[in-house]
C-alpha atoms as a printed R data frame, in Angstrom:
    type eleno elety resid chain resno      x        y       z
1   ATOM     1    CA   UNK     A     1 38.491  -53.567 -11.506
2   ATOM     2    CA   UNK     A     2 35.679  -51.190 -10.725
3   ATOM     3    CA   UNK     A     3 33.223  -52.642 -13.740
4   ATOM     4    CA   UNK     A     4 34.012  -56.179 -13.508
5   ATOM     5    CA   UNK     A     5 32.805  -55.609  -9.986
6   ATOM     6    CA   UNK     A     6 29.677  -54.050 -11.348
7   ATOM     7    CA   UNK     A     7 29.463  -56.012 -14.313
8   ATOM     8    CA   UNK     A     8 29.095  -59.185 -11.931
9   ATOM     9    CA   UNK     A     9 26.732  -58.687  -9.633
10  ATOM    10    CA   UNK     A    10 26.434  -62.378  -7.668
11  ATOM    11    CA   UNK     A    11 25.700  -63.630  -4.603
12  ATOM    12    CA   UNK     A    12 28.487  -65.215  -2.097
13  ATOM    13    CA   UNK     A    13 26.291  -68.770  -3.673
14  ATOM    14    CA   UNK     A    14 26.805  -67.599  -6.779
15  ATOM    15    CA   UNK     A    15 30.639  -66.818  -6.732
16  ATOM    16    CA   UNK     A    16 31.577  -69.504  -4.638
17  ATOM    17    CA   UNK     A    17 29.349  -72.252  -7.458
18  ATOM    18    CA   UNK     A    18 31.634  -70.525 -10.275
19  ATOM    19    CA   UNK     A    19 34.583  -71.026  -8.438
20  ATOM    20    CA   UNK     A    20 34.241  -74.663  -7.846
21  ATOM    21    CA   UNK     A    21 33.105  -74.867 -12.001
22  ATOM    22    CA   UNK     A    22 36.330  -72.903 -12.951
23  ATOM    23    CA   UNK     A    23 38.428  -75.292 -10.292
24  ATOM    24    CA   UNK     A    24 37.257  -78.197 -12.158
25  ATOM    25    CA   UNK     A    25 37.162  -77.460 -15.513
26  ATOM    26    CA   UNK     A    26 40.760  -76.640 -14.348
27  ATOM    27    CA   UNK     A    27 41.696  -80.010 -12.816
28  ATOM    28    CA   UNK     A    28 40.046  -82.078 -15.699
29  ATOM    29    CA   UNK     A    29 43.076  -80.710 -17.793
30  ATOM    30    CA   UNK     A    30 45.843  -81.646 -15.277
31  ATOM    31    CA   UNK     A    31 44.386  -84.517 -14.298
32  ATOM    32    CA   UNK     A    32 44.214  -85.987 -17.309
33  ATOM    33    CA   UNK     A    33 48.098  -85.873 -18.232
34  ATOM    34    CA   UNK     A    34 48.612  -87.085 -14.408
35  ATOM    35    CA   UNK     A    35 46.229  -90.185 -15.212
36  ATOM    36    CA   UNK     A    36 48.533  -90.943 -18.772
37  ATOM    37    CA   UNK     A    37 51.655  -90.273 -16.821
38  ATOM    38    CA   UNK     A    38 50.370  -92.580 -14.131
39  ATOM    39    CA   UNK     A    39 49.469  -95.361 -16.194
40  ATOM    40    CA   UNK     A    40 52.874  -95.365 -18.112
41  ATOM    41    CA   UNK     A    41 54.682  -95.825 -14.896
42  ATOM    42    CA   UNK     A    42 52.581  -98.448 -13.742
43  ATOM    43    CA   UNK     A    43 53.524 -100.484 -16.946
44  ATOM    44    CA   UNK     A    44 57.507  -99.312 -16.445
45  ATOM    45    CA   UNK     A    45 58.607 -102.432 -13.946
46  ATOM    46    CA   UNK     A    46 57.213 -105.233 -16.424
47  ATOM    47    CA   UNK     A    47 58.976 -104.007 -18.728
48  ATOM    48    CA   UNK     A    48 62.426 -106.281 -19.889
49  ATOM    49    CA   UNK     A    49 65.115 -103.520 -19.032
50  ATOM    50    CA   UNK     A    50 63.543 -102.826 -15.213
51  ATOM    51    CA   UNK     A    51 65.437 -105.510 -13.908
52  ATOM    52    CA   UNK     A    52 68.770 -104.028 -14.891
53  ATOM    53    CA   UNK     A    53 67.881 -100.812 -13.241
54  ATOM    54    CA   UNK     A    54 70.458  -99.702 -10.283
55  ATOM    55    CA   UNK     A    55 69.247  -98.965  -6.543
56  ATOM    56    CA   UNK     A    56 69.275  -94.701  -7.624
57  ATOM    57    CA   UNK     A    57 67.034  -95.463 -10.840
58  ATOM    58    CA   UNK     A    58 65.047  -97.643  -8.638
59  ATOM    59    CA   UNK     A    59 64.457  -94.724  -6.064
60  ATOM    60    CA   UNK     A    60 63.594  -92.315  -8.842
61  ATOM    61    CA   UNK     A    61 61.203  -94.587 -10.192
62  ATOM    62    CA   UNK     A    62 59.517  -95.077  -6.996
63  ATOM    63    CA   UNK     A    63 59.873  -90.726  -6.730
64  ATOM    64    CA   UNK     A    64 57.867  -90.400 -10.280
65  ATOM    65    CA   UNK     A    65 55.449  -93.087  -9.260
66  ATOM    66    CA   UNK     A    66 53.973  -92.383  -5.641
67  ATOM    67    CA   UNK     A    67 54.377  -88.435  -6.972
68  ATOM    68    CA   UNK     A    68 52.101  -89.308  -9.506
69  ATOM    69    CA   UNK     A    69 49.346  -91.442  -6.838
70  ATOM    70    CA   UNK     A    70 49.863  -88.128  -4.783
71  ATOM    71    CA   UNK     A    71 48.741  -85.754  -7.881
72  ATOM    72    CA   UNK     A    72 45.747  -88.198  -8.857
73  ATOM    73    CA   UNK     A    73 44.994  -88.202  -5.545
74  ATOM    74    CA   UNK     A    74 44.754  -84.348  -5.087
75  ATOM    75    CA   UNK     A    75 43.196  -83.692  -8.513
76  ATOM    76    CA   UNK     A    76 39.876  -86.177  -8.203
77  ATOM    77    CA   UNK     A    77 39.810  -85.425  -4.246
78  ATOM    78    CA   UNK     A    78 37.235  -82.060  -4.933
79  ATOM    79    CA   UNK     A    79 35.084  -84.252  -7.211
80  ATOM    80    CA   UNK     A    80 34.534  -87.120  -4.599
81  ATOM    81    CA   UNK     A    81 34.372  -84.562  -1.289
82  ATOM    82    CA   UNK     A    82 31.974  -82.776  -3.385
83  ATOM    83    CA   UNK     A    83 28.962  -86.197  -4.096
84  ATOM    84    CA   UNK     A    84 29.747  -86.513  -0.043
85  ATOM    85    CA   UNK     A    85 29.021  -82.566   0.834
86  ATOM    86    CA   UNK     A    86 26.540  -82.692  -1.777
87  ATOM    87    CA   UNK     A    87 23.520  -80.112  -0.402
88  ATOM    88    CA   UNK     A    88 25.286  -79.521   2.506
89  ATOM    89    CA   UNK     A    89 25.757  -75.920   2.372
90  ATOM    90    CA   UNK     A    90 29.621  -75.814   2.366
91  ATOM    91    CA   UNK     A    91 30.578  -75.033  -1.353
92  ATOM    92    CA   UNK     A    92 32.818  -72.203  -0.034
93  ATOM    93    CA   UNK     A    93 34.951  -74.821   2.312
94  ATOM    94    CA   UNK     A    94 34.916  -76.811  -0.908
95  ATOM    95    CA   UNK     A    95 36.118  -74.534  -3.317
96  ATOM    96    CA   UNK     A    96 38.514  -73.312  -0.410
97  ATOM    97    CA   UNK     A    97 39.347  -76.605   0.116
98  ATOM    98    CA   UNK     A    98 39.547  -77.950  -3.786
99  ATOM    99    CA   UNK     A    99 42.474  -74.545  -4.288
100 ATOM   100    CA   UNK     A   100 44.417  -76.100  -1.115
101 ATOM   101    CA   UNK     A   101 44.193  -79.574  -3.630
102 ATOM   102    CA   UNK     A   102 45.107  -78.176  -6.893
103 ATOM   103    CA   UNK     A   103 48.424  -76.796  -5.596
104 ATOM   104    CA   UNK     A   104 49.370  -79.916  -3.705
105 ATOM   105    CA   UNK     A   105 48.959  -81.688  -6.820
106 ATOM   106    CA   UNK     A   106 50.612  -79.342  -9.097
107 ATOM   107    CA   UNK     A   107 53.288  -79.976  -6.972
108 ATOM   108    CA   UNK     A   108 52.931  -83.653  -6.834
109 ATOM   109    CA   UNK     A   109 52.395  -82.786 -10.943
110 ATOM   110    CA   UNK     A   110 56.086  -80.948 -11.145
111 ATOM   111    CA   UNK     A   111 57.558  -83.639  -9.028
112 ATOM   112    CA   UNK     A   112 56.247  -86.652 -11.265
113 ATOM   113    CA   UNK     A   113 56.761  -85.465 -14.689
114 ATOM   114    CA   UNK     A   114 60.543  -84.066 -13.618
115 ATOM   115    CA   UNK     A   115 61.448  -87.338 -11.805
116 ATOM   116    CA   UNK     A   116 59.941  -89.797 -14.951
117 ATOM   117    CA   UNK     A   117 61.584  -86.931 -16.788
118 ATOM   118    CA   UNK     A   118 65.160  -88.047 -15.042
119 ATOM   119    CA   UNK     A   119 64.540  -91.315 -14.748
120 ATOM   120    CA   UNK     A   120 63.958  -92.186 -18.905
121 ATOM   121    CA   UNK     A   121 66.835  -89.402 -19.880
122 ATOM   122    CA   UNK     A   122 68.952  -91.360 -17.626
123 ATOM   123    CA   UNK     A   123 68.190  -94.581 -18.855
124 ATOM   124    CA   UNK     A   124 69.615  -93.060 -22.188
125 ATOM   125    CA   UNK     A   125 71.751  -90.876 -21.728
126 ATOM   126    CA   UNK     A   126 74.059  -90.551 -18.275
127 ATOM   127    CA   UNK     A   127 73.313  -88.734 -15.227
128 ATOM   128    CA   UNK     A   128 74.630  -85.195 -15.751
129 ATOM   129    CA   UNK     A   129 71.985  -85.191 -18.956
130 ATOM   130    CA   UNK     A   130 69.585  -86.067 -16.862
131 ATOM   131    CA   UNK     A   131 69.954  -84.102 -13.766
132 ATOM   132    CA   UNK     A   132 70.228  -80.782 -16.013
133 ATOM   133    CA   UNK     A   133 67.322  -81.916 -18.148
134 ATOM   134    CA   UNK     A   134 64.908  -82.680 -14.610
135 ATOM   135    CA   UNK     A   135 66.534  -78.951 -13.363
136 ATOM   136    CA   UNK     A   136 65.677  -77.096 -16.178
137 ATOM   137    CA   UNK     A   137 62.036  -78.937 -16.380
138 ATOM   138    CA   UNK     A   138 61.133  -78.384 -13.168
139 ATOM   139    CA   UNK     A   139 62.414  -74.820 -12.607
140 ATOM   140    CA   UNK     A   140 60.152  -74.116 -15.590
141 ATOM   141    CA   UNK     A   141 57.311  -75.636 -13.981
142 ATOM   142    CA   UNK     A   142 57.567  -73.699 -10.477
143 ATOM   143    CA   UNK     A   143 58.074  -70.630 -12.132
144 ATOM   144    CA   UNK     A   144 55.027  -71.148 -14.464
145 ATOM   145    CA   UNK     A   145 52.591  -72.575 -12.317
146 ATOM   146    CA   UNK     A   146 53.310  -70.455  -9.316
147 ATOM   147    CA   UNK     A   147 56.523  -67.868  -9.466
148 ATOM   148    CA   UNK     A   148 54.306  -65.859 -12.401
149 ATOM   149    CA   UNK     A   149 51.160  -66.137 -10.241
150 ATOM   150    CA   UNK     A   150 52.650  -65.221  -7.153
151 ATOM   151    CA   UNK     A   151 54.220  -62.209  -8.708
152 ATOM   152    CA   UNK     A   152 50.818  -61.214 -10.169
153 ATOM   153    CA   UNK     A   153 49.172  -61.889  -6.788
154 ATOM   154    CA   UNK     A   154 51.528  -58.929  -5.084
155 ATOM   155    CA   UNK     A   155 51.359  -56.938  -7.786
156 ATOM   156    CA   UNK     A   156 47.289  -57.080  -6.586
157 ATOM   157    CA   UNK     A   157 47.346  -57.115  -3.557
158 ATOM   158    CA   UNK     A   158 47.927  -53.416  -2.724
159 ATOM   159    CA   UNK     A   159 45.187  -52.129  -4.235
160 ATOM   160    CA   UNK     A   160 42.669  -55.171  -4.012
161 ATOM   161    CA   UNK     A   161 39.569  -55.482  -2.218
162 ATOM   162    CA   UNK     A   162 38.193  -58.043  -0.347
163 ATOM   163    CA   UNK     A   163 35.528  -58.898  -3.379
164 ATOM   164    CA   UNK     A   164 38.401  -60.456  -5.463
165 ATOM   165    CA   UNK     A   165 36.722  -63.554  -6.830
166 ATOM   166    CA   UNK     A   166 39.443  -66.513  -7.545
């Protein structure tokens, strides 16, 4: 910890211009899947079969699809607040600000894929395939994306400093 703290000597400019960089390059992975996932449900109710879809598939549909708006939503929102702060002076709020984003729509993310996930397994299968299926999916997503990370993060945090950088 001691020579990565040595070994990067920047400025609070500096650190806070990488962070926003490593945010995006980030959210340009998740956002793509998010856009694909997006633009398959818009397509779903044109479809032939949509009309034979029950009030509880309807629901799930309508879940997967505003989850996925939400996620898009939270994934371009640090690239568009950042052309309107441009030269302001507030990358740190940004970057601050961008985090706050990427979580919301990681959670908007798990919501999305587990719901279209449920919704298509049900359309073939039954219900009790499908529930289990979206369960298992989406437990696997909150513990990856942030049960791991939050572990790691108290692991650190009695013996970090106040210089951490991400």
């Amino acid at each position: 910890m001691k020579q990565q703290e040595e070994a990067r000597r920047e400025s609070q400019e500096q650190r806070a211009d990488r962070n926003f960089v490593e945010l995006l390059q980030g959210a340009r992975v998740a956002v793509t899947g998010v856009q694909v996932l997006f633009a398959f449900l818009l397509t779903v109710p044109f479809s032939s079969g949509f009309a034979r879809l029950d009030q509880a598939d309807r629901w799930l549909y309508y879940a997967a699809l505003c989850s996925a708006a939400f996620a898009s939503i939270c994934y371009i929102a640090p690239t568009a607040q950042h052309r309107v702060l441009f030269r302001q002076g507030l990358k740190e709020t940004l970057v601050r600000r961008s985090n706050f984003y990427g979580i919301l729509g990681a959670l908007a993310l798990t919501v999305s894929m587990t719901t279209s996930t449920m919704f298509v397994i049900d359309y073939l299968f039954d219900v009790a395939v499908a529930t289990i299926t979206a369960g298992t999916l989406a437990l696997l997503a909150l513990w990856t994306w942030f049960g791991q990370p939050a572990l790691d993060r108290s692991d650190q945090s009695a013996g970090a400093s106040s210089s951490r950088d991400d």
